[in-house]
C-alpha positions in Angstrom: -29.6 -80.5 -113.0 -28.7 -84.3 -113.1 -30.6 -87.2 -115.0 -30.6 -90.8 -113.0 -31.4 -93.4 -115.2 -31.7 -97.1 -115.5 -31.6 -99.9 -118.6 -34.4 -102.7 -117.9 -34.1 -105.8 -119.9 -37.6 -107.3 -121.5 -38.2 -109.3 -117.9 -38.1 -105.8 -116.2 -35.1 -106.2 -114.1 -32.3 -103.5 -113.8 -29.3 -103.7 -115.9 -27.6 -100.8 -115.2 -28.1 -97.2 -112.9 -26.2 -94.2 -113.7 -26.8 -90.9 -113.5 -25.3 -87.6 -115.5 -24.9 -83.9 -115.5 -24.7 -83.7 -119.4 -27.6 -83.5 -121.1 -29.4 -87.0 -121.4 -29.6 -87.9 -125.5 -25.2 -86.6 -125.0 -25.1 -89.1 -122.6 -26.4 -92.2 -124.2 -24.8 -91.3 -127.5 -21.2 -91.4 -125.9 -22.7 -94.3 -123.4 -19.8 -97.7 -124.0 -18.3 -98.3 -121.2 -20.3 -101.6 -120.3 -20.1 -104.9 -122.1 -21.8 -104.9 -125.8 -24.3 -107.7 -124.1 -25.6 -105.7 -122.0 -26.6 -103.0 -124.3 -28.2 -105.7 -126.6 -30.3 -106.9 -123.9 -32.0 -103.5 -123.5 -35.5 -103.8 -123.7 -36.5 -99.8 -121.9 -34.5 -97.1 -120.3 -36.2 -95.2 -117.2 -34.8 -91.9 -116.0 -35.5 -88.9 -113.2 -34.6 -85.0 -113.5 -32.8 -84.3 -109.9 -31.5 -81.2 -108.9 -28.8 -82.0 -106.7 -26.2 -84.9 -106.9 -26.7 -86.3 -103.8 -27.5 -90.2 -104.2 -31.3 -91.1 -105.5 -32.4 -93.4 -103.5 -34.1 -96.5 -104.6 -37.9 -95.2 -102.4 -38.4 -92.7 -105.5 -38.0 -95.5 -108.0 -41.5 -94.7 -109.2 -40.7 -91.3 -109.9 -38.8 -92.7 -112.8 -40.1 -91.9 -116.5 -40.5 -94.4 -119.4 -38.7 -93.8 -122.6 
């Protein structure tokens, strides 16, 4: 199983798109590889349950759940 997920600043747009294997709350605990600004600017994080790696295309976007 494999989380994609995406960081939305307060204007909606996409600040960053990953995706993991690990476990979801693992992965942004240990998530710091990006600028500090980016992470303050923040404002929801979206995210899909896949079950295969294979690229998720942006046609499911809506499939993507609000945390």
């Amino acid at each position: 199983m494999f989380y994609v997920y995406r960081f939305l600043n307060s204007c909606g747009d996409i600040i960053y798109v990953g995706k993991t294997s690990v476990g979801l709350k693992q992965r942004m605990d240990n998530h710091r590889h990006l600028p500090k600004c980016c992470y303050n600017e923040v404002n929801e994080i979206q995210y899909v349950c896949v079950n295969s790696c294979l690229l998720y295309t942006s046609d499911a976007a809506d499939d993507l759940t609000r945390v």
